[in-house]
N, C-alpha and C positions, 0 to 999 in steps of 0.2 A: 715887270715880269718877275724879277728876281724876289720884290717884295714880297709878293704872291706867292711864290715859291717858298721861302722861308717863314710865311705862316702857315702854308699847309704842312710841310715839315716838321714845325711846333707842334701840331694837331695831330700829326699819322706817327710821330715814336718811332716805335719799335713794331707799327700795325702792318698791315695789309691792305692791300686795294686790287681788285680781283676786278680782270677785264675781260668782256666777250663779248660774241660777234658772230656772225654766220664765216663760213671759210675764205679767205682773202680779205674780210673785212677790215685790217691793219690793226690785228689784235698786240700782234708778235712787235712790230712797228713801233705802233706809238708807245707799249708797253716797257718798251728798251728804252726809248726816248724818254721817257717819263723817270723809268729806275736812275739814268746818267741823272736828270736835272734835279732829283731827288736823292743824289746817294741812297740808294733803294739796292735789293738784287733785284733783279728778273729771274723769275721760275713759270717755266710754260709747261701745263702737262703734254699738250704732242710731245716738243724735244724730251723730256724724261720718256716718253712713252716708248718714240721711236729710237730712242738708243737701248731703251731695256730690252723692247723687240730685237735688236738686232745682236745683243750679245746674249741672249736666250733661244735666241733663232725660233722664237714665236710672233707669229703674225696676225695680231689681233685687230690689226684695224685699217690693214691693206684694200680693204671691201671697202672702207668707207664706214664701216660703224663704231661706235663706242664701243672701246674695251669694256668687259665686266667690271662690275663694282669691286666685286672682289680682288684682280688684280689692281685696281685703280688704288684701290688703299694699301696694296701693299706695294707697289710700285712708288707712289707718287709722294702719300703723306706723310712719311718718315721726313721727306726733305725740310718740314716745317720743324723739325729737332734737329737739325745740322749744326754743329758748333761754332759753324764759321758763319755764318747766319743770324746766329743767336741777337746779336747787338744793331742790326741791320734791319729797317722795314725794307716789307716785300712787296715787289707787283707781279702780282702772277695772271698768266694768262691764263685763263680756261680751267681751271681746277676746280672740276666737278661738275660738269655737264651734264651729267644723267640725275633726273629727277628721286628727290631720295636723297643724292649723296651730300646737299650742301650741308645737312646739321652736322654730320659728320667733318666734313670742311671747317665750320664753323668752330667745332668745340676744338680742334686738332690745331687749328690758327688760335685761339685765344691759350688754350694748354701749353703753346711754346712762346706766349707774348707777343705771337704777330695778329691779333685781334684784329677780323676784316670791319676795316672803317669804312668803306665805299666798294662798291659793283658798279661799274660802268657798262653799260652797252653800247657799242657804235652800231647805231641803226643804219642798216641800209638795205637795199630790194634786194630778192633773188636775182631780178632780171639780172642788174649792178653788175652781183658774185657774180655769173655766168659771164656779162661781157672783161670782167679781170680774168676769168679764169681763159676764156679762150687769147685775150691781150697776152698774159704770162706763157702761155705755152708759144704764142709766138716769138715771144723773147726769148725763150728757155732760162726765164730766171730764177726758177725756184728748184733748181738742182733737180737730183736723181728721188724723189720721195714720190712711192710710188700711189699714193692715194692723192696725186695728183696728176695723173697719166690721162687719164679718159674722163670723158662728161658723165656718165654714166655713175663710175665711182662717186664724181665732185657731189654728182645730185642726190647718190645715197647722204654724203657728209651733210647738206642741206636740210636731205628730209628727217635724218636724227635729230641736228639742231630743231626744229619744229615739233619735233613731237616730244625730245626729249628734256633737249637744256630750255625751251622758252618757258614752263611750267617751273625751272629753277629759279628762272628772272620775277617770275611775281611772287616766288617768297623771297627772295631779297626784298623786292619793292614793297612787301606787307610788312617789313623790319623796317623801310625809313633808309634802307642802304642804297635804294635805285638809284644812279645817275646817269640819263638819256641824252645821247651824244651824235649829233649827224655826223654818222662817218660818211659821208658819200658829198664829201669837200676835200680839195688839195690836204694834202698832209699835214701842213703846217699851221691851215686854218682848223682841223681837226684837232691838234696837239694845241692849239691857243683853245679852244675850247675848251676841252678837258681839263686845263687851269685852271678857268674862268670858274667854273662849274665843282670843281674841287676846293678852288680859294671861299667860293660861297658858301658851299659846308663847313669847311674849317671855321669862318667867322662866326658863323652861326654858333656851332658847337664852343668856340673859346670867348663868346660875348660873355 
């Protein structure tokens, strides 16, 4: 594993690798577990989202849908110029879900040297999402975030992802960046994957 890890590292720099997923999918998860094994940051648009929501005291995605593009970029893509960042690849979760936004993504990540080398998807069913989301409310382990309260919400977040971010997933996969990932496996056979499937592009790319 470690090997593996230190040739994708060779490969990824100073780049980027952007992960998504319907809601619950273990974007946030494996995407932190990945930054640790990768000396990488982690950058999630929710968290930036919901913390700018809440020190601006606007609530744009309480309902469950995608903030506008227009805040998205002024919210989110600055953080790809952060100075403390600068020297660090990135794995961001979710940045830029609304169809449209990823060239923007794209030039914004290459303009501050985190150039996205891979898109991930963790495939998995709505049913899936649904039985996490009603499991997680019975734990109450996903805090006070309120676009997690009711199904109703969950299933708006759902039906954006489908109409919105999947028509993002096939332009990445028309660039050669898709990599398709069963998330709907224990966690850690999920994160071995993601390796697996990352080590293989790296090689590829540094043959």
């Amino acid at each position: 594993m470690e090997t593996k890890l230190q040739t994708i590292k060779t490969w990824l720099g100073t780049g980027s690798i952007n992960i998504f997923g319907l809601p619950m999918s273990g974007k946030d998860t494996q995407g932190i577990r990945l930054a640790e094994a990768l000396n990488a940051k982690f950058l999630s648009s929710g968290i930036i989202i919901r913390a700018m929501e809440k020190e601006t005291k606007n609530k744009y995605s309480t309902k469950g849908a995608l903030i506008p593009t227009d805040i998205f970029y002024e919210w989110v893509l600055p953080y790809f110029e952060r100075h403390d960042l600068l020297e660090y690849p990135l794995i961001l979760s979710s940045v830029g879900r609304w169809s449209g936004e990823e060239e923007k993504v794209i030039s914004a990540a290459a303009d501050s040297g985190h150039h996205i080398k891979a898109v991930i998807i963790l495939n998995i069913s709505e049913a899936d999402v649904e039985n996490r989301f009603e499991a997680s409310k019975s734990l109450g382990d996903r805090g006070e975030r309120e676009d997690d309260r009711n199904i109703e919400v969950f299933r708006t977040r759902i039906q954006e992802f489908r109409q919105k971010t999947l028509p993002v997933l096939q332009y990445y996969k028309s660039l050669g960046l898709l990599v398709e990932v069963n998330g709907d496996q224990p966690r850690d056979a999920v994160f071995n994957e993601i390796v697996e499937k990352l080590y293989a592009k790296a090689s590829e790319s540094l043959a």
